[in-house]
N, C-alpha and C positions, 0 to 999 in steps of 0.2 A: 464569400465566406460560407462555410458549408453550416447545412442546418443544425448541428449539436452543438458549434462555435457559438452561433447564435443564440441557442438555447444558455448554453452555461453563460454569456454575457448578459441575458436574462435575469437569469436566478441570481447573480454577482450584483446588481441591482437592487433588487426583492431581500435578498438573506447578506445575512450577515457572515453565515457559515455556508459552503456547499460541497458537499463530501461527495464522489463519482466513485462506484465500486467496479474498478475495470479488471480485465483476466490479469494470468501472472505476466509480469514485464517479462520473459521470455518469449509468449506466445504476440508481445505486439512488437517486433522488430519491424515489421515493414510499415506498422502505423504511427512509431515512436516518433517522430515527428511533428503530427499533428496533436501530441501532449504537451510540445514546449510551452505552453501559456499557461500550466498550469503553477499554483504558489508552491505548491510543496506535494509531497507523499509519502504515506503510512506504509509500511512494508509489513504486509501476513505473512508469517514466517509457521508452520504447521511442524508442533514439536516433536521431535524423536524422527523424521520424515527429510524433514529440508537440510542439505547437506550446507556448510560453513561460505565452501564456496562460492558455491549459487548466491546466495545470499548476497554477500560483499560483491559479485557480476550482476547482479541487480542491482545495487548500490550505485556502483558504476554508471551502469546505463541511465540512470535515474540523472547523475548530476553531469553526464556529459550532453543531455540535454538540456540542463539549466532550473532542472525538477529540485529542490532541495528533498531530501530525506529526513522527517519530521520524526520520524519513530519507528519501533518494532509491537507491531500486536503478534502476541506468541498465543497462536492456537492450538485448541485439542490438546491441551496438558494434563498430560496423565497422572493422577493422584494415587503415589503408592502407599502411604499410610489412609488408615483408615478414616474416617471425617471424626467419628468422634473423638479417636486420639490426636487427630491432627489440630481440632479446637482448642485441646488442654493444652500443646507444645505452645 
């Protein structure tokens, strides 16, 4: 078992929740593998940036390893109305 295995069977122990902030599922194709035990995954999606499809190929990749896909966190969202009028709407 390699040491981070170890480590998150650890903290799965200890917590009740344990969140692992890893790079974009494009850039771990040759480590995707060693993800399968995880319960699920949030997908950071970086608004106006990340094209449709990407998105849904990471989807993909995510449940052809056995990862469910838990959600979309949509970052960097650009606020084109102004805050104050944006409180009254």
């Amino acid at each position: 078992m390699r040491a981070w295995e170890e480590l998150l069977d650890e903290a799965r122990r200890v917590f009740k929740l344990v969140l692992l902030d890893l790079p974009p599922v494009a850039e771990l194709t040759s480590q995707m593998t060693d993800f399968g035990n995880l319960d699920g995954a949030l997908l950071v999606v970086e608004s106006e940036r990340a094209r449709q499809r990407a998105v849904m190929r990471a989807k993909s990749q995510l449940e052809r390893l056995g990862i469910e896909p838990l959600g979309v966190i949509l970052n960097k969202r650009k606020n084109y109305v102004p805050t104050w009028l944006y409180h009254k709407v």
